[in-house]
C-alpha positions in Angstrom: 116.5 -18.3 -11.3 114.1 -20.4 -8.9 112.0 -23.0 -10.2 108.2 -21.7 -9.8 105.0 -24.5 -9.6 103.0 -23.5 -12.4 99.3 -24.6 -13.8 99.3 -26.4 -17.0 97.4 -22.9 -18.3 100.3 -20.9 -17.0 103.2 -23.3 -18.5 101.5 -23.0 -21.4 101.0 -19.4 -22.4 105.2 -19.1 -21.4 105.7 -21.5 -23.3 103.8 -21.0 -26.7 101.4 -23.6 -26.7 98.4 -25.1 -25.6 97.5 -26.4 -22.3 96.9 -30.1 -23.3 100.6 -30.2 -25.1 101.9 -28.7 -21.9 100.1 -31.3 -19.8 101.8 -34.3 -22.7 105.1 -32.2 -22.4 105.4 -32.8 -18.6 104.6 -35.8 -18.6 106.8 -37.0 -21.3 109.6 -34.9 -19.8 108.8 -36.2 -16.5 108.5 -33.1 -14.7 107.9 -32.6 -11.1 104.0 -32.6 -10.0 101.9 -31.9 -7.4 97.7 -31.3 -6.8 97.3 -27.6 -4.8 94.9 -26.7 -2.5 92.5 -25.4 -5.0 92.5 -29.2 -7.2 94.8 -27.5 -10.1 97.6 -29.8 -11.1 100.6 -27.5 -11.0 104.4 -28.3 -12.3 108.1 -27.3 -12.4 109.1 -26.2 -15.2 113.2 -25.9 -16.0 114.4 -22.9 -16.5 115.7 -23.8 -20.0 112.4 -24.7 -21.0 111.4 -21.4 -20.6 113.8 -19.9 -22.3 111.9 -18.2 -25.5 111.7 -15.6 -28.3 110.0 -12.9 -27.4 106.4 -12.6 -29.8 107.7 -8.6 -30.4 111.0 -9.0 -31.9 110.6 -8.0 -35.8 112.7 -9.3 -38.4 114.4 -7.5 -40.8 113.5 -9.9 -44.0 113.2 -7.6 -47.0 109.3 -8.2 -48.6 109.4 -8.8 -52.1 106.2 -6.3 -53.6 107.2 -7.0 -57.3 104.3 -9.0 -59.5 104.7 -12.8 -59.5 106.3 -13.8 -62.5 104.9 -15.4 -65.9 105.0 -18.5 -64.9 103.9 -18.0 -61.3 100.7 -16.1 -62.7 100.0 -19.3 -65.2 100.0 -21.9 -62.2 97.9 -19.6 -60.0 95.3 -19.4 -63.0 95.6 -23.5 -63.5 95.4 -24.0 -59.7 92.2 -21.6 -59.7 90.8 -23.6 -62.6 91.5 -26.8 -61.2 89.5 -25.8 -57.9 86.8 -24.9 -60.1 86.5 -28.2 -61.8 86.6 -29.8 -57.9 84.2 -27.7 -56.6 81.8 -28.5 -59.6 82.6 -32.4 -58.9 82.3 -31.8 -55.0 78.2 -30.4 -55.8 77.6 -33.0 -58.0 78.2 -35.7 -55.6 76.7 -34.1 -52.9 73.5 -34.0 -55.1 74.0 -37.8 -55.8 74.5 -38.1 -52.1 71.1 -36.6 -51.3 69.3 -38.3 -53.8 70.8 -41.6 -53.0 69.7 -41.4 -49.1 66.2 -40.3 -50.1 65.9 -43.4 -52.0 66.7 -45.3 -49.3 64.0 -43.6 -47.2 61.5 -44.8 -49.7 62.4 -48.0 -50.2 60.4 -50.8 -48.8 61.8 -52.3 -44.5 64.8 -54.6 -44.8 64.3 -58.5 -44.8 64.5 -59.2 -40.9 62.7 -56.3 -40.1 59.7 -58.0 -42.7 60.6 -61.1 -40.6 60.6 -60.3 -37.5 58.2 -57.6 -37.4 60.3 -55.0 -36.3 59.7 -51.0 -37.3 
């Protein structure tokens, strides 16, 4: 298999991730560079790099369709309760936030900007 010069883009989508961790990969791996014609920063890519599962192979992991049991159910409704309580607590401050800064707003210029006549 001959090596091809490829874009960062290109490397990328063969090999499953984005273009900026393809840019760190080479670099890190030390993989052959080179600037083309057009500005793009292409690189060589070994061929074992390339070597990936295809996205269309199924596996044949049996799904489990039966009801979570007892126990399950009790931590999902404690978990649900619990993000309750958080998002009550998570309101509340952001009230306390907003009332805090528009007490600041009203409050009377700091002490250099009184002495130094600054606004």
């Amino acid at each position: 298999m001959s090596i091809e010069w490829l874009t960062y883009a290109e490397a990328a989508k063969l090999l499953n991730i984005k273009a900026d961790s393809a840019k760190k990969r080479a670099m890190r791996r030390h993989w052959p560079r080179l600037v083309g014609n057009d500005g793009k920063t292409r690189i060589q890519v070994p061929p074992e790099c390339l070597r990936t599962v295809p996205e269309d192979i199924t596996t044949d992991i049996p799904v489990d369709t039966s009801l979570p049991a007892d126990d399950t159910r009790e931590r999902l409704a404690a978990s649900e309760a619990r993000a309750e309580v958080l998002a009550a607590q998570v309101e509340d401050l952001q009230r306390e936030r907003d009332r805090l800064l528009s007490l600041l707003e009203t409050q009377p210029t700091g002490f250099f900007t009184r002495l130094f006549g600054r606004r």
